[in-house]
N, C-alpha and C positions, 0 to 999 in steps of 0.2 A: 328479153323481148316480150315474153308474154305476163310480166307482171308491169309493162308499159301500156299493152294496152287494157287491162284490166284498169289502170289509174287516170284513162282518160275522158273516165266520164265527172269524176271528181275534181280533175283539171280544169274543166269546162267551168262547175259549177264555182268553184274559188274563182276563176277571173270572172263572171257574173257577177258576185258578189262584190269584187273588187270596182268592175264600174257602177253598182248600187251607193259604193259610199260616193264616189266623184257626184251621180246623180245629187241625191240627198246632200250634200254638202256643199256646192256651189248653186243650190236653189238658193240657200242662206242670203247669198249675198244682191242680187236682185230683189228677192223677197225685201229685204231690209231697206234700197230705194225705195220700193214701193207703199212701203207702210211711212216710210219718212214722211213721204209729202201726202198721202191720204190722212196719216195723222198729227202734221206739222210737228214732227218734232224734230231736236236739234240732229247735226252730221252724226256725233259720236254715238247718239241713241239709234239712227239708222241702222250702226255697224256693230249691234249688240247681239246679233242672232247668230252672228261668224263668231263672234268672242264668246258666247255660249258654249259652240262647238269646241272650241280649243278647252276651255274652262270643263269642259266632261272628261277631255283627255286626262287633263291634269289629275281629276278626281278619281275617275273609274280607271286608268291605265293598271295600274298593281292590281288592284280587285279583280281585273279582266283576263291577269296573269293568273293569278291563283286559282280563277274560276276555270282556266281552261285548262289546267294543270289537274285539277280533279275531277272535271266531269268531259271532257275531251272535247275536241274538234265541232264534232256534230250536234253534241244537245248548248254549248254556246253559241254557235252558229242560228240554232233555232230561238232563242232567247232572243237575240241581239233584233233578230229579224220581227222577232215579238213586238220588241220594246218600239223599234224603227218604226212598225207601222202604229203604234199609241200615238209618237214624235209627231207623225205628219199628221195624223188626223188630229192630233188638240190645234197644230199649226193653220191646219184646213177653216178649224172650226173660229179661230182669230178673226177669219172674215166673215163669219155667218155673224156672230160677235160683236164685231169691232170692238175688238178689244187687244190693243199693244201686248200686255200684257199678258193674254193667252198666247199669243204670238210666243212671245220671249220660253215660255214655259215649255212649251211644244219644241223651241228650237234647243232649248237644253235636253230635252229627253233623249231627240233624236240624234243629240251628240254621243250619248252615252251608245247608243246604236251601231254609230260608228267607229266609237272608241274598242267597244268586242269584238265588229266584224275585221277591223283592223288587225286586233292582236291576233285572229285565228287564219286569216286567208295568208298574212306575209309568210309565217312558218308555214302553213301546211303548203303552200306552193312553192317552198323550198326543199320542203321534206318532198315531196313528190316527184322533183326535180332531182332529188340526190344529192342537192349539196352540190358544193364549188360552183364550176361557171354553168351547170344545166340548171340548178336551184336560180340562178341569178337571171338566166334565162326567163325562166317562167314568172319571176316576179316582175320584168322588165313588160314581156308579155301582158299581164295582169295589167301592169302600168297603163302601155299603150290604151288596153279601153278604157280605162279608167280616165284619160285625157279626153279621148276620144266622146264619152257619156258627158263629161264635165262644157265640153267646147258646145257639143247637141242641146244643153240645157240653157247655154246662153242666146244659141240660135233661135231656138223655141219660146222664149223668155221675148225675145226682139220683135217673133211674130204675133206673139200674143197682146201683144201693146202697140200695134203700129200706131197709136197718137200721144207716145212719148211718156216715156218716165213720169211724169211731172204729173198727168192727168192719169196715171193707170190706179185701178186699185186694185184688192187681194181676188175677189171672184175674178177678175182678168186669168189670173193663173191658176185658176181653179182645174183648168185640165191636165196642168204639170203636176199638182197636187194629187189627185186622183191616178192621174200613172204612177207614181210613186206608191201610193197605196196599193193598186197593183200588181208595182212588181214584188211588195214585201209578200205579200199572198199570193204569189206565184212561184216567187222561193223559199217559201214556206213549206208548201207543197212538195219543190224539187227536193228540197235538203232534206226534207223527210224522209223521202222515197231513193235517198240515195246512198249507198254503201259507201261512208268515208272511210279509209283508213286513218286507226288511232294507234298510239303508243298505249301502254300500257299504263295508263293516268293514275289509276290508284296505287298501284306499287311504283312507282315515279316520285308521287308526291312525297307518297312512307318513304320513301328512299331519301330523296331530298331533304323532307322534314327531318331526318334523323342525321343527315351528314351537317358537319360541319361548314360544309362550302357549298354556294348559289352562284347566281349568275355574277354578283358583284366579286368575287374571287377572282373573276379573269381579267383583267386590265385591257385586255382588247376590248370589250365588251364595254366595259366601262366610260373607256374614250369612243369607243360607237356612241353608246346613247350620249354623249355630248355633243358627236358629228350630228346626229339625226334631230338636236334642237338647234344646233346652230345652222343646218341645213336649210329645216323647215323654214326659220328666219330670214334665210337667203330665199325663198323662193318664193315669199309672202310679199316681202321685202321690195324685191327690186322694180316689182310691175307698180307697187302701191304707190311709191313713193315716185316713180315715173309719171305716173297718167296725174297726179297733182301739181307738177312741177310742170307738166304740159300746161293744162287746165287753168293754172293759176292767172287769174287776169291779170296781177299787178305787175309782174314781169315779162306777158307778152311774148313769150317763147316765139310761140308760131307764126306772128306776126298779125298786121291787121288783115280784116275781110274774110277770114277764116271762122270756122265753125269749133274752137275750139275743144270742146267740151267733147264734141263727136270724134275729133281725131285721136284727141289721146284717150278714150276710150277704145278705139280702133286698131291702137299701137299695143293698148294692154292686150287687146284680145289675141294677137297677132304674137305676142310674147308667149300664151298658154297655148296656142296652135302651132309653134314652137317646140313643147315640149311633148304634143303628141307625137310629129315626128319623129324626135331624137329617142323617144320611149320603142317608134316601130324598127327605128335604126339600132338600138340596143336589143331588142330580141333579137333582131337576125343575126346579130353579131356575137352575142352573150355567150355560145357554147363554144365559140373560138376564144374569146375575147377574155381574161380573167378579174373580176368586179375589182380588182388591185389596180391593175391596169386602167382601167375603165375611168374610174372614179379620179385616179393621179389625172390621166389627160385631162379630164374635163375640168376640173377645180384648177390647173394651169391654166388650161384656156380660159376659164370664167375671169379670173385673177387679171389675167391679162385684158380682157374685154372691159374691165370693170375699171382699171388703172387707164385706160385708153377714153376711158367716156369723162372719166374724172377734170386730164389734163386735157380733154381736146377742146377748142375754142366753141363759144355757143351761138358764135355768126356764121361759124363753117355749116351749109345747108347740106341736104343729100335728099335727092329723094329714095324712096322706099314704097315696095310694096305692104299695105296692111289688110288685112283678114278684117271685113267690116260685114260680119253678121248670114243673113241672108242674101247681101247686093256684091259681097263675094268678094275678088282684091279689085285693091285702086291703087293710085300711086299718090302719096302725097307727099308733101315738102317740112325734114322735120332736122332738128340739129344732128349732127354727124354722132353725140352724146346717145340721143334716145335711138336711134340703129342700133349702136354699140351695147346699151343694153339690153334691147329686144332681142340680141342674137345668144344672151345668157340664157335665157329657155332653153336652146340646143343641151346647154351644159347642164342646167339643174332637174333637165328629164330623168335621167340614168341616176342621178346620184342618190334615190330611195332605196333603190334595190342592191346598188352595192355595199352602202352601207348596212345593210341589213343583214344582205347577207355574209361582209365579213365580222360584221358584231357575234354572229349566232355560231359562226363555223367552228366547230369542236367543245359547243356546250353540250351536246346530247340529253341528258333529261333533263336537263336546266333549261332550256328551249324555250319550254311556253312561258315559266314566269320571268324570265330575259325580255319573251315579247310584250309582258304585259307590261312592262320596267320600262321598255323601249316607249309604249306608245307617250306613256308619262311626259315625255318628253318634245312631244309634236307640241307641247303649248311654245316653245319657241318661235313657233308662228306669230302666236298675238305679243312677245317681247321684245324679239329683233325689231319689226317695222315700228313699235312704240319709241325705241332706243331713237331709232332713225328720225321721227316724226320730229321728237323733244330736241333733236340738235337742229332741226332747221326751224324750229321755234327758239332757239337759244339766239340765232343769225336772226331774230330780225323777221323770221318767216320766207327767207331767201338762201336757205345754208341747203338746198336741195342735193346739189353735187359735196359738199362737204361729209354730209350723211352718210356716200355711200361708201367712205374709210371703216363704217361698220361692216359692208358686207366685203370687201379688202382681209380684213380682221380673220373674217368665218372662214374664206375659202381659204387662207392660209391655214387655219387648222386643218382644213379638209384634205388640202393637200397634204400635211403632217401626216393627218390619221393613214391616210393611202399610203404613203411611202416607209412610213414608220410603225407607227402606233396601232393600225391592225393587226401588226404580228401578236399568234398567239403565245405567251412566255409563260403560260401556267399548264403546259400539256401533263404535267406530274397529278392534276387533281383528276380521279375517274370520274369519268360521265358516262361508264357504260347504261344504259336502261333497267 
């Protein structure tokens, strides 16, 4: 009891940082309309700022393990948060600028940002938690505001431009740009001044360095970080390739006299306010609930949702309520298909944290470079919806529901990994500390 409350001011501070990356990270992808049409350039250069981000994982994810493996928890922490506030101010400076190109630089930095803060908050909010279903607890927790910062920043994004995408430029968002500055010198400040608990990093490391076996040793492990790129791919995945098959004129989804463009943006958004609830519904339930369990149901049901929107007809109508910004919900008329996926959000909320934490359960000082190995693998974000994109360009530019046998594909592993392939079958190797 009293080494619980001693640990809850560090609790605090990890899910802070945890809604800093959602903040910082889902700026990317407004920012990147924005400079589209201020600087005419084509869709795929728009969407260079988000694929930055992924592109840092891919680079700094091991480096971010090893660095946190020997210099602990708190001075990566303050690094990350360093580098984060560089990111945004070269980003900030793009519009003083106009220049693309400091843009693009800035939004790679501040992936590497997020690539550290990542590998340090998922374990130490496990560690903190103790392991099994409280450890999953608290990363669900974490979750939650992390959706919750991510949803805030499109709101805010919406307000700052009431005369539309098309006519906004970078000073528009210049106050979201400046909060973010903010808040990295603010948790600067906190994570300084704040007693985290470490493992003992440099004899970890010597230990590690010296044994024969790491994180890739454990086959659970192994099959996690496959779960957590082909995760990441399902959750990039399903809203992207959604809100364009809305969108798309030449097929007319929505019908005439509609505002297309608005609604299947609407439906996206409604898809990631989605998974902040099922994030608030997985903490409450997390210390009952075991991340084995957790993760099977949901990648069943995803599975299910996702075979249902595939086969269902695209004349059957439904309406649906949508999360449209700051004018709040409406009801609009959309195929029985994009419900069925929007309600995948509920499913692919919870599944970061269970697989996370059954990847790490009974690595013990193999931990943090597991989590660095781990993050390596969120570039499955920018691969899965790529997969996706090239088969409904294979169709013609109309294979949009054929596509989504890729994410079919993923959650059948996911289910694998939940049912199966979590199990840990190397408990013979020590990981004591």
């Amino acid at each position: 009891m009293e080494q619980q409350k001693k640990n809850w001011l560090p609790i605090i501070v990890m899910i802070f940082l945890f809604a800093m990356i959602s903040f910082v990270t889902n700026l990317a992808s407004p920012m990147g309309d924005i400079l589209k049409y201020q600087f005419n350039v084509p869709n795929w250069m728009g969407t260079l700022g988000v694929f930055a981000n992924f592109i840092a994982y891919a680079i700094m994810g091991y480096p971010a393990g090893n660095m946190l493996q020997r210099y602990g928890y708190k001075r990566t922490a303050l690094v990350a948060i360093a580098v984060g506030f560089i990111g945004v101010a070269i980003q900030t400076l793009s519009g003083t600028v106009e220049s693309f190109g400091v843009y693009l630089l800035g939004a790679f930095i501040a992936g590497f940002s997020m690539c550290l803060l990542n590998t340090v908050v998922n374990p130490m909010l496990n560690k903190l938690g103790g392991g099994g279903n409280k450890g999953n607890q608290l990363i669900q927790t974490g979750g939650a505001f992390n959706s919750l910062s991510g949803t805030a920043v499109i709101i805010l994004t919406g307000l700052l431009i009431p005369n539309g995408i098309r006519n906004a430029q970078i000073s528009d968002v210049f106050p979201l740009m400046y909060a973010a500055l903010a808040i990295f010198a603010f948790a600067f400040i906190v994570i300084a001044l704040t007693a985290i608990p470490e493992n003992e990093h440099r004899a970890a490391a010597a230990a590690a360095g010296e044994s024969k076996y790491g994180p890739l040793s454990f086959r659970h492990f192994i099959l996690g970080a496959i779960a957590i790129f082909v995760y990441v791919g399902v959750e990039v995945g399903v809203p992207n390739v959604l809100n364009k098959w809305l969108q798309n004129p030449s097929l007319n989804v929505l019908g005439d006299g509609v505002n297309a463009e608005s609604i299947a943006g609407s439906v996206a958004a409604t898809y990631w306010l989605l998974m902040l609830v099922g994030r608030l519904l997985g903490a409450a339930v997390g210390s009952k609930v075991s991340a084995k369990k957790m993760l099977a149901v949901v990648s069943g049901a995803g599975l299910l949702l996702t075979l249902g929107a595939i086969f269902a007809s695209t004349s059957t109508i439904v309406s649906m309520p949508v999360f449209n910004g700051s004018e709040g919900f409406s009801l609009v008329s959309v195929p029985v298909s994009a419900a069925l996926l929007v309600l995948i959000g509920l499913c692919t909320s919870v599944m970061w944290g269970g697989i996370f934490n059954l990847a790490v359960e009974g690595l013990g000082k193999y931990t943090e470079k597991a989590s660095g190995i781990f993050m390596v693998l969120v570039c499955g974000g920018g691969i899965l919806p790529l997969v996706q994109n090239a088969i409904v360009d294979m169709q013609g530019g109309i294979g949009y529901m054929t596509s989504y046998w890729v994410i079919v594909v993923a959650l059948c592993y996911l289910l694998f990994y939940a049912l199966a392939g979590s199990k840990n079958v190397n408990t013979d190797i020590p990981v004591e500390e």
